[in-house]
Phi, psi and omega in degrees: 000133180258113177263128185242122167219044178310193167277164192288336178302347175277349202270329174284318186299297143016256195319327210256312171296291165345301200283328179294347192239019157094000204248125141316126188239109179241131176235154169266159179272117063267190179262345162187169192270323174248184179287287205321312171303304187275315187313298195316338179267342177287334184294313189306319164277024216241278174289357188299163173253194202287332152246100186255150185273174206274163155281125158212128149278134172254074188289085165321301196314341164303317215283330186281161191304328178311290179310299168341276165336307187285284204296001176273008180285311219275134137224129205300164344304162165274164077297111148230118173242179170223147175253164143197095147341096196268302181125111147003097166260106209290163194270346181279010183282177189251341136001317170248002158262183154002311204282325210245347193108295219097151176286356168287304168307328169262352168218339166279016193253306183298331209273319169299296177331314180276328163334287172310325172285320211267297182288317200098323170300103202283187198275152154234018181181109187220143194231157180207142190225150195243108171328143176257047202270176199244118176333163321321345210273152169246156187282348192255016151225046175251074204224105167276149171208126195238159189224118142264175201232158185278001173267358156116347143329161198213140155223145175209119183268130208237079178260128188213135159251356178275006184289182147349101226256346181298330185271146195269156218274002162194120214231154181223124170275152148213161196226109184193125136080039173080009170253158161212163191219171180210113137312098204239106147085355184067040198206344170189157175227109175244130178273174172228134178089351180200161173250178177205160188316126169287139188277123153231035183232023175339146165132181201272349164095048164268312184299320179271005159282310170325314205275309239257319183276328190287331177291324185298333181261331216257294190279354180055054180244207212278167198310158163295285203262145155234158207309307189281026081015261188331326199258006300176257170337310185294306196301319167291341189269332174302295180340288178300349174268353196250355168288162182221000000 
């Protein structure tokens, strides 16, 4: 297996070479900064034959004990929004340059993902609106972004650097059929209407990303993510950076 965590603009050519030489592939995410860069990796599984090697991305938040919960809670449609205080970034990190993309892509991308894990339900639809804030702040990681699901779910992701550093950096409403639960920051979990398990594994699922692709590789059963998940996330997430 070849792990790539490189800067992000290296990561569709990366992966695409990996996959080509035969080597099962964890990559961070994103899986590429453009469409073109993801169709090519969708062609490559298009034609592979049945043993091809496996994609992992590393959207960690299904993977946490949190994220675990809330979906055996949960049945659809959803109202889901998130927040995430994402934090100040200078317009020179490189993160907002040529190397990184932007920050939708590169991070606000884990949030599409859990959506997408979370409803069950791929997208039909997505619109996105951008903050005008007064320098240093950019509009291009100020962002509301809402997805609709062909199952009638709704999500919206609330990506911002101009909140509070005082405030904590990610909170999950979910809504659904007279319950609604909160998430807080990956540090507490509450239902209203229902009850739900107390957490003794806190954090964001990296580590149960690990175990969930070395088992997957070791027993060859299916992938953590599956591929159109991934390629899925990724088009949207190009999308949602390059709106304005």
């Amino acid at each position: 297996m070849i792990i790539i965590c490189t800067r992000h603009n290296l990561h569709g050519s990366q992966v695409l070479q990996a996959l080509q030489a035969g080597k099962h592939v964890l990559a961070e995410k994103p899986l590429a900064l453009t469409r073109e860069e993801v169709d090519t990796i969708a062609r490559f599984y298009a034609a592979a034959s049945e043993d091809h090697p496996m994609l992992c991305l590393g959207f960690n938040r299904r993977f946490s004990a949190y994220a675990q919960a809330i979906k055996q809670a949960v049945s659809g449609p959803l109202m889901l929004h998130y927040r995430m205080n994402a934090g100040f970034l200078p317009v020179e990190h490189w993160v907002h340059g040529e190397e990184g993309g932007g920050r939708i892509v590169g991070e606000a991308c884990h949030i599409i993902d859990l959506f997408r894990y979370l409803t069950g339900s791929p997208a039909s639809a997505l619109s996105v609106v951008a903050l005008c804030p007064q320098a240093p702040y950019q509009s291009t990681d100020n962002k509301m972004i809402t997805i609709q699901y062909a199952d009638g779910s709704m999500g919206n992701i609330s990506y911002f650097a101009s909140g509070s550093s005082e405030l904590p950096k990610e909170t999950l409403e979910a809504h659904w059929q007279g319950k609604s639960l909160i998430m807080d920051n990956y540090q507490k979990l509450t239902g209203y209407g229902l009850s739900l398990p107390s957490i003794s594994k806190p954090g964001k699922g990296q580590k149960e990303l690990l175990a969930s692709l070395g088992q997957a590789l070791l027993d060859g059963g299916s992938w953590p993510i599956p591929l159109q998940e991934i390629l899925e996330t990724s088009y949207l997430s190009i999308t949602a950076q390059g709106a304005s």
